[in-house]
C-alpha positions in Angstrom: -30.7 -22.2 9.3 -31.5 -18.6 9.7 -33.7 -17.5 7.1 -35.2 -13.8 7.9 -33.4 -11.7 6.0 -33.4 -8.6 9.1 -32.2 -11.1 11.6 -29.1 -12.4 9.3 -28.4 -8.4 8.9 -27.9 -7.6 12.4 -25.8 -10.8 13.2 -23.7 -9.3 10.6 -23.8 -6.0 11.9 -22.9 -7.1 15.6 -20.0 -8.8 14.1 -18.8 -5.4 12.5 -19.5 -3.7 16.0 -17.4 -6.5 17.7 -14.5 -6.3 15.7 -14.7 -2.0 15.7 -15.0 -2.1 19.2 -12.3 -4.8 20.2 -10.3 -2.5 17.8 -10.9 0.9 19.0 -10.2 -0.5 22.7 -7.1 -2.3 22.0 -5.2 -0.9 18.4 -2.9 1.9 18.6 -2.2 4.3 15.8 0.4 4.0 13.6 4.0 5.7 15.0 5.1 6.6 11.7 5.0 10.2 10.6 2.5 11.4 13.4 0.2 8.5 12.7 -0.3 9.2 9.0 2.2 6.5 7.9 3.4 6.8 4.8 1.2 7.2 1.4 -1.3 8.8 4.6 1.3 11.9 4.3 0.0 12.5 0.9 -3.8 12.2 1.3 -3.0 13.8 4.2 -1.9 17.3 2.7 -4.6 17.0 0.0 -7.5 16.6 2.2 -5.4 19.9 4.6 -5.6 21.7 1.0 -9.0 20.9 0.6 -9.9 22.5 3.7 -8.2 25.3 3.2 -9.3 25.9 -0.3 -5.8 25.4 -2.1 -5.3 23.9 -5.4 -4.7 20.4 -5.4 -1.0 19.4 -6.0 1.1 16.0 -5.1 3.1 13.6 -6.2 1.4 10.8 -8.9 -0.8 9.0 -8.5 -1.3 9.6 -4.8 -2.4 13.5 -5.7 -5.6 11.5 -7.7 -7.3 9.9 -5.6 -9.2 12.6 -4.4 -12.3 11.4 -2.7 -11.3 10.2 0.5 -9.4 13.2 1.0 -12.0 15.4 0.6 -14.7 13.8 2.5 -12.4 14.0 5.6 -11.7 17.6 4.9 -15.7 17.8 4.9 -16.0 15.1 8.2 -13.7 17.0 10.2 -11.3 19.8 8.5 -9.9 20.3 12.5 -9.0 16.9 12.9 -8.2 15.5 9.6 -7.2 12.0 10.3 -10.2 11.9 12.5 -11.9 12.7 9.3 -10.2 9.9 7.5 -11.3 8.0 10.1 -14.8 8.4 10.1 -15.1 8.5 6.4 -13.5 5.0 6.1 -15.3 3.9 8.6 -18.4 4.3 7.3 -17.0 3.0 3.9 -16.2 -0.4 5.8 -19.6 -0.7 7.1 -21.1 -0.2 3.4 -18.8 -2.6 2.6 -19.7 -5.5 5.1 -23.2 -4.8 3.6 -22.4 -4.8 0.0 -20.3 -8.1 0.3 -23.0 -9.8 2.3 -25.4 -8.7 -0.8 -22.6 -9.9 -3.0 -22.1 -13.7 -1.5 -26.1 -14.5 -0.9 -26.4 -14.3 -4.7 -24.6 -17.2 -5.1 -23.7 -19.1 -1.8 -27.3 -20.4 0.0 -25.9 -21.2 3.5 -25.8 -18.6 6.0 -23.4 -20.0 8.4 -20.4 -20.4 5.3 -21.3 -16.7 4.2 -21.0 -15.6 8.3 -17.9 -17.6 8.6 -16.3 -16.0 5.5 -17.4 -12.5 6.5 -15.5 -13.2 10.0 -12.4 -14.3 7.8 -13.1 -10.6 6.4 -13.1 -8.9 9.3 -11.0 -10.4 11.6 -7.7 -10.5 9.1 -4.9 -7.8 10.5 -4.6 -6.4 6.5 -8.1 -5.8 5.6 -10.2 -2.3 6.0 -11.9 -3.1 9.4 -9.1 -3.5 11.6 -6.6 -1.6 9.2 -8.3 1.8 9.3 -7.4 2.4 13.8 -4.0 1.6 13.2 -3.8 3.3 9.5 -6.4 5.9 9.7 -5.3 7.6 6.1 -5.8 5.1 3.6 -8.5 5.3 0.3 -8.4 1.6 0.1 -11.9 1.0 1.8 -13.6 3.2 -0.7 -11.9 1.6 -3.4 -13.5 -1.5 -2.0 -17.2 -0.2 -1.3 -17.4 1.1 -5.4 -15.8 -2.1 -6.5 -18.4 -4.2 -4.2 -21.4 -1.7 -5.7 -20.2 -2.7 -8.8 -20.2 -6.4 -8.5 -23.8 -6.5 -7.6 -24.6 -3.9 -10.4 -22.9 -6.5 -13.0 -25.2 -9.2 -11.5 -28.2 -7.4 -11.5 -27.4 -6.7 -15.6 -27.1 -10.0 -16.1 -30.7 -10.6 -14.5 -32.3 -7.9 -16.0 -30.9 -6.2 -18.8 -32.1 -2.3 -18.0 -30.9 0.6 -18.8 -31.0 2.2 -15.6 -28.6 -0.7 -14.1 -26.3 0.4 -16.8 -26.6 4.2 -15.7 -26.3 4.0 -11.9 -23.1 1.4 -13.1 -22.2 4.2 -14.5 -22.4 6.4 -12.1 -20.7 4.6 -9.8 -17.8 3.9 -12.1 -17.2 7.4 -12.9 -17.6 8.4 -8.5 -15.4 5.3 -8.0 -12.2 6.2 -9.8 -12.2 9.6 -8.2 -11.1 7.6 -5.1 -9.2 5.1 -6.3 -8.3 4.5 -9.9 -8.6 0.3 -9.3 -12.6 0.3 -9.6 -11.4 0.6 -13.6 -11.8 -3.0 -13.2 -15.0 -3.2 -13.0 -16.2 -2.1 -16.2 -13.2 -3.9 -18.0 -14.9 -7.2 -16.3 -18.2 -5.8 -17.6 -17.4 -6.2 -21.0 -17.4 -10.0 -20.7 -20.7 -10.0 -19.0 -22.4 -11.8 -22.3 -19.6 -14.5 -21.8 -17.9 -14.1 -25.0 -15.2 -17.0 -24.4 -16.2 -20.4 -26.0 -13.6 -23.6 -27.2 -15.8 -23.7 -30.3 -15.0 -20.3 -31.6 -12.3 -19.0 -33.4 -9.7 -18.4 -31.1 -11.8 -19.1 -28.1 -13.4 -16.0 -28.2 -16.4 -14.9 -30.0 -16.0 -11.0 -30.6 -19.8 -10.8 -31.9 -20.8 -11.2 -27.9 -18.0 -9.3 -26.8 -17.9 -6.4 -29.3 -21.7 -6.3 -31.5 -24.1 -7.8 -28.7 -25.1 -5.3 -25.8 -23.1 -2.2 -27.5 -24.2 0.1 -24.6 -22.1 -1.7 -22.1 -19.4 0.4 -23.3 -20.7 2.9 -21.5 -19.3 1.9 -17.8 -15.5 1.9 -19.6 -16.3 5.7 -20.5 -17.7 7.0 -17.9 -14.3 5.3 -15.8 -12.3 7.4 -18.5 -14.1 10.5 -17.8 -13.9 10.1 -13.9 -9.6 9.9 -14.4 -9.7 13.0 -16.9 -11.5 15.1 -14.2 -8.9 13.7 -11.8 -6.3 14.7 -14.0 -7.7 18.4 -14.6 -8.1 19.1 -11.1 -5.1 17.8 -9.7 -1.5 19.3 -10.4 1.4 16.0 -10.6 4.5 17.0 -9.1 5.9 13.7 -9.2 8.1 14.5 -12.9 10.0 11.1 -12.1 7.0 8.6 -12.0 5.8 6.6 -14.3 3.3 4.0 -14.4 4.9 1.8 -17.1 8.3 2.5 -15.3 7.1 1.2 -12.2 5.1 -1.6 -14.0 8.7 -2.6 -15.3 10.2 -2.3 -11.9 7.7 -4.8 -10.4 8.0 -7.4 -12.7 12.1 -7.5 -12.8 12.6 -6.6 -9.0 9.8 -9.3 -7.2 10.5 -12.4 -7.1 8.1 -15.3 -7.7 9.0 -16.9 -4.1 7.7 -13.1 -3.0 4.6 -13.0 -4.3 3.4 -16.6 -3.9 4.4 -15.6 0.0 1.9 -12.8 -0.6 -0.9 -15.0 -1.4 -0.2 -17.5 1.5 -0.1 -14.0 3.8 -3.4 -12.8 1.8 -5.7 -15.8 2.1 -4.1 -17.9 4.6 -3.3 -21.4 4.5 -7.0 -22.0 3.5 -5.8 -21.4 0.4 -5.5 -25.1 0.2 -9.1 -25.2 -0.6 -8.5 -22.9 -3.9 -6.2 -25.6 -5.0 -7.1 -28.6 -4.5 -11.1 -27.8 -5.7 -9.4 -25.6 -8.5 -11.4 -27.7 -11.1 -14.6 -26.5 -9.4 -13.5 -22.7 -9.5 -12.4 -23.2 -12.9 -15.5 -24.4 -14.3 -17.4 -21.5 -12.3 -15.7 -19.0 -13.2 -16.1 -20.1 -17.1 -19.5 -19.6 -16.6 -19.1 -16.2 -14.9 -16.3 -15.0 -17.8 -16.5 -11.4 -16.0 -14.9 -12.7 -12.8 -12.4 -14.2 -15.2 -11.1 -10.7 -16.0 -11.3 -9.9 -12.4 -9.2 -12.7 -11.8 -6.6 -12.2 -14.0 -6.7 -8.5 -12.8 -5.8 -9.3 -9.4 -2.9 -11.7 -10.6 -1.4 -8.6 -12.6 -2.4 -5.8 -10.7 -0.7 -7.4 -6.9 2.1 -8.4 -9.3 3.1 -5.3 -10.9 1.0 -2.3 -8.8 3.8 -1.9 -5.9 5.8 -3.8 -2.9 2.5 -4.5 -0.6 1.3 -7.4 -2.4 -0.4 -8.6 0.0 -3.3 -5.3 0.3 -3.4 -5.5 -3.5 -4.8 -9.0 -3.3 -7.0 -8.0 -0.7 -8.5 -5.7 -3.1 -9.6 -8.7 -4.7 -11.1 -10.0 -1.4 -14.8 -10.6 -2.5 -13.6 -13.2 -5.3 -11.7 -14.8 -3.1 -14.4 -15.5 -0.7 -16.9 -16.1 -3.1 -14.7 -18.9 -4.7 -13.8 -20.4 -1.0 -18.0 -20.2 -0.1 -18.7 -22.3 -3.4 -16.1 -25.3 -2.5 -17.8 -25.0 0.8 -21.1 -25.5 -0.1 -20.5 -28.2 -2.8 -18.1 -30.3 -0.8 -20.2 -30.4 3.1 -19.2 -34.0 3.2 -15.6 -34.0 2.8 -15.1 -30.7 4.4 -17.3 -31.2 7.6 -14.9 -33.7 9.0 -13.9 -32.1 12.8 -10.4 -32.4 12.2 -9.9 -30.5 9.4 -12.1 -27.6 10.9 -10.3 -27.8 13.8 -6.8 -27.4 11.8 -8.5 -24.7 9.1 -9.6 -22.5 11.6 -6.6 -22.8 13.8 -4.3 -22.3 10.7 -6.3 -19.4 9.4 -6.7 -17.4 12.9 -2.8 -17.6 13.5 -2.6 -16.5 9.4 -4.7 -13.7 10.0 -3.0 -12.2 13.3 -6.4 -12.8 15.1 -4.9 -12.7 18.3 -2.6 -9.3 18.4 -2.5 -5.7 17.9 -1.1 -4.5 14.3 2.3 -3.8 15.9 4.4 -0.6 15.3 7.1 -0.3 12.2 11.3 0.1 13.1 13.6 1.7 11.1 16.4 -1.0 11.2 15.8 -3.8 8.7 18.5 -6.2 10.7 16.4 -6.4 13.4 13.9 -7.8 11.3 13.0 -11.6 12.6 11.4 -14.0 10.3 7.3 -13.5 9.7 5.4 -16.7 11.2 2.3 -18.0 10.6 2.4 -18.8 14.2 3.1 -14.9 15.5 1.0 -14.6 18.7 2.6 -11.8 20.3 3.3 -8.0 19.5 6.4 -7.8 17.1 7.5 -5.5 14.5 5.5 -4.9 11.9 8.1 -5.7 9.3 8.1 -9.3 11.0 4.4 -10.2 9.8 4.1 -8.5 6.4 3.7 -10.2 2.6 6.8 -8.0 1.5 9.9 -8.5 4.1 12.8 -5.3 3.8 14.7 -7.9 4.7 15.0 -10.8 2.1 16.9 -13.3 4.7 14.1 -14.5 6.4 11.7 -14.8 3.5 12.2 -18.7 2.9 11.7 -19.7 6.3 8.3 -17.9 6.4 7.6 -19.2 3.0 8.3 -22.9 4.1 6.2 -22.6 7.0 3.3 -21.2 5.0 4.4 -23.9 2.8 3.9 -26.9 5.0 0.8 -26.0 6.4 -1.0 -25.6 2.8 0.8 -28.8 1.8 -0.8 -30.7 5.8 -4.4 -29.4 4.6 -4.0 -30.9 1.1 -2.7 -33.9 2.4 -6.1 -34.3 4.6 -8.1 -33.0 1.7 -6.8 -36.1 -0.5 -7.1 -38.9 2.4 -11.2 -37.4 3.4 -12.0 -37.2 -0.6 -10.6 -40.7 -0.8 -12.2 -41.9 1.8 -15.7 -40.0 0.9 -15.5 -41.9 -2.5 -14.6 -45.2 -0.5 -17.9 -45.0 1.2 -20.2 -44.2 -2.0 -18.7 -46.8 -3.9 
């Protein structure tokens, strides 16, 4: 085991020059819309505005998330999505950092927390790889103030100070300015004191939730603040949008079959671990009520926040590899068997699209061939994402997905069985 700290740092940092490098060598940009894509159009002319000193104006609620915008009008105001670039860039490397911090708090064994952080990096759909072919995206500073706040919960929790509350703050009120899903985190906070309990009335006790800690209100404020001065300084010019309308739309329009897809293309077939140890998580997570909320948040939010369900449950991506480190470490035994490896990581680098370039979007939806978890060479993109234009192919995918989570539960039960064999 490697135990200095400044050595386990740098293997991590290698990794993230790896995969950057292996990236900028082989990715190409996006074809769509000059290589802004599509939301990237948006950010794009706000960060252009920006620049040239306009007033802010867009279409809700692209036209508020400022920040990324404007650090790549600051980065490079000649080259804007070079200035995307470079500012998400250095948000994924903060990242890497903050998630590390975030999983040594409670997984022990370096290797797991390496292996995970490869998972990270290595998927086609998360921030790392995402960023060469989709330069002009606020997703990865979304994910760097939702990390920060993670380990700012945690260090409340250990020490009850006001200044953790302040900086939470702080970055709270920073955090929606880029994207308005780091209002999570101080939802979450609110169940810090663990206020749920089977003895209480109504299995919550509203004296920790609402009387004990009263200042940790304070994050949720400073979140409300941080959308007002988003709203102030930015002009909607979207009159057809509505949040609750497209809240509405989502939960009538996508299909249960679609969004369980979306989790099989989100965590893999490794998934198989969440379920069959879901006992385990459970009784974790009851003892950490905050992640709870954070849970239940990613369940809604990918359900009802818009058609790429699979990048909304990415958001969620430190949970989800926190909860897959912990049935690691407290089941070595069953889950050190070569086999299973062997078929995990073989399942999960096909899941991820390891092996291939994020290939370019086509405009025809008949051409579109059913998404595999096998894919190994360069397709359309339409062919390989959680939400297919085209529903025909949607089963098939599904059922593939399907039969590999249902293989690696199948060898779950027959090792467990046969761990227990051996004690007894």
């Amino acid at each position: 085991m490697i135990e200095n700290k400044r050595v386990q740092y740098l293997i991590v940092v290698l990794l993230f020059i790896t995969v950057n490098l292996i990236s900028f060598f082989t990715q190409q940009r996006i074809n769509v819309n000059d290589g802004k894509g599509w939301d990237g159009v948006e950010y794009f002319e706000i960060a252009k505005k920006f620049s040239e000193g306009k007033e802010i104006s867009g279409p809700s609620p692209l036209v508020y998330r400022l920040g990324t915008p404007f650090l790549a009008s600051i980065i490079d105001k000649n080259d804007l999505l070079n200035g995307f670039f470079i500012a998400n860039l250095a948000a994924n490397f903060l990242s890497l950092l903050l998630i590390f911090a975030y999983l040594k708090i409670y997984l022990k064994n370096f290797y797991v927390i390496i292996a995970l952080l490869i998972f990270c990096l290595f998927h086609w759909m998360c921030n790392t790889r995402f960023i060469y072919y989709y330069p002009s995206i606020t997703d990865p500073w979304g994910l760097a103030f939702l990390l920060s706040g993670l380990i700012l919960i945690e260090k409340y929790r250990r020490d009850k100070s006001n200044v953790n509350i302040f900086f939470l703050c702080l970055i709270i009120f920073t955090g929606v300015l880029f994207r308005e899903f780091v209002l999570i985190i101080p939802i979450a906070f609110l169940f810090v004191n663990n206020p749920f309990d089977k003895k209480d009335l109504f299995f919550i006790n509203l004296r920790k939730l609402f009387s004990e800690d009263k200042i940790k209100f304070l994050p949720l404020v400073a979140g409300g603040a941080g959308v007002l001065v988003t709203r102030l300084v930015s002009e909607n010019t979207a009159t057809d949008y509505s949040f609750l309308k497209t809240v509405v739309y989502f939960i009538y329009n996508k299909s249960l079959t679609q969004y369980i897809h979306a989790w099989f293309f989100a965590v893999g077939p490794a998934i198989a671990l969440l379920v069959y140890f879901y006992k385990e998580i459970f009784r974790f997570v009851f003892e950490n009520q905050y992640m709870l909320i954070l849970l239940a948040g990613a369940f809604v939010l990918s359900f009802t926040g818009g058609s790429d369900t699979g990048r909304l449950i990415l958001w969620f991506i430190p949970l989800i590899l926190l909860f897959e480190g912990r049935v690691i470490e407290d089941n070595i035994p069953i889950l050190s068997k070569p086999f299973l490896i062997i078929c995990i990581i073989s399942f999960q680098i096909f899941s991820m699209k390891a092996l291939i370039t994020i290939p370019q979007p086509i405009t025809n939806p008949d051409m579109v061939t059913p998404p595999s978890i096998t894919q190994m060479k360069d397709v359309d993109l339409s062919n390989i994402i959680s939400s297919i234009r085209n529903l025909d192919p949607l089963p098939l995918s599904f059922f593939k997905y399907f039969l590999a989570v249902v293989f690696l539960l199948m060898l779950l039960r027959y090792y467990n069985w046969k761990q227990n064999n051996v004690v007894n």
